[in-house]
C-alpha positions in Angstrom: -49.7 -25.5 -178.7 -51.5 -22.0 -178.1 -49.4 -20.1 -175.3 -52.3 -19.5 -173.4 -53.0 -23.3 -172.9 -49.2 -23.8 -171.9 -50.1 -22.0 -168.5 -52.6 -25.0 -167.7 -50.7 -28.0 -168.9 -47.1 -26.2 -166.4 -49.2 -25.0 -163.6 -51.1 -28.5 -163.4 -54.2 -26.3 -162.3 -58.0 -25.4 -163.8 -59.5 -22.3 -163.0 -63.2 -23.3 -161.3 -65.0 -21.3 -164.0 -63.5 -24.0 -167.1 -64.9 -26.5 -165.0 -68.2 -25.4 -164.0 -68.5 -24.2 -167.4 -67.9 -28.4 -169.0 -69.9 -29.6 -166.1 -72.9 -27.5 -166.9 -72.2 -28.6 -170.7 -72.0 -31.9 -170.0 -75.2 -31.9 -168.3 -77.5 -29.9 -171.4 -75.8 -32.8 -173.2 -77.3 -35.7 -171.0 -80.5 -33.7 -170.9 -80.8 -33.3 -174.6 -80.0 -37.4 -175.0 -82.6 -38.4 -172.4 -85.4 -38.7 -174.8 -83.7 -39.4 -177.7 -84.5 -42.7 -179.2 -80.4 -43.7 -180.0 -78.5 -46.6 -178.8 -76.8 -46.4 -175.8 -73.3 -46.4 -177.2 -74.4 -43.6 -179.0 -75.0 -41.9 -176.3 -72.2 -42.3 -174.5 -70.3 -41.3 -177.6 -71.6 -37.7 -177.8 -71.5 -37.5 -173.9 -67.6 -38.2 -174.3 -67.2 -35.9 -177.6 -69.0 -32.9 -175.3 -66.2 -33.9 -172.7 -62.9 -33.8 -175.1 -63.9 -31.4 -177.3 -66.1 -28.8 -174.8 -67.9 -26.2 -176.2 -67.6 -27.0 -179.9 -68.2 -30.6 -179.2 -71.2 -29.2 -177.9 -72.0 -26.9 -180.9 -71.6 -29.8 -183.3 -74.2 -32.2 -181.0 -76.4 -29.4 -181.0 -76.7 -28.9 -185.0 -76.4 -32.8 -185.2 -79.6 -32.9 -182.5 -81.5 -30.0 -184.7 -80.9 -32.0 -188.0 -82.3 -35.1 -186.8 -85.3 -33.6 -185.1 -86.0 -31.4 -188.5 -86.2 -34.8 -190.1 -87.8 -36.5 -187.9 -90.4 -34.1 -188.2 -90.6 -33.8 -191.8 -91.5 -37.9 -192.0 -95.4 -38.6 -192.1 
């Protein structure tokens, strides 16, 4: 474990910037899925990937979200 991470999982305690910073993530990511046409599950599943993994869970929805649009595009 990363020494830096050690403080948070001993002190117990998130600074309010970490969590304003996931919430506001969290939030691009249920905007991005609203008009998405993807099962519910789905969904749900790269709503909780955004949540566990934070910002690169979020990197890796947003190239996953440009692929599928570039394709869906491409299609006649």
């Amino acid at each position: 474990m990363p020494a830096p991470v050690i403080v948070f999982v001993i002190t117990q305690q998130l600074p309010p910037i970490l969590l304003l910073a996931l919430a506001i993530l969290l939030y691009l990511t249920v905007w991005d899925l609203w008009n998405e046409d993807m099962p519910f599950l789905t969904k749900a599943w790269w709503v909780l990937l955004v949540f566990l993994l934070h910002v690169i869970g979020y990197l890796i929805f947003r190239i996953f979200i440009a692929a599928r649009r570039r394709g869906r595009g491409a299609q006649p």
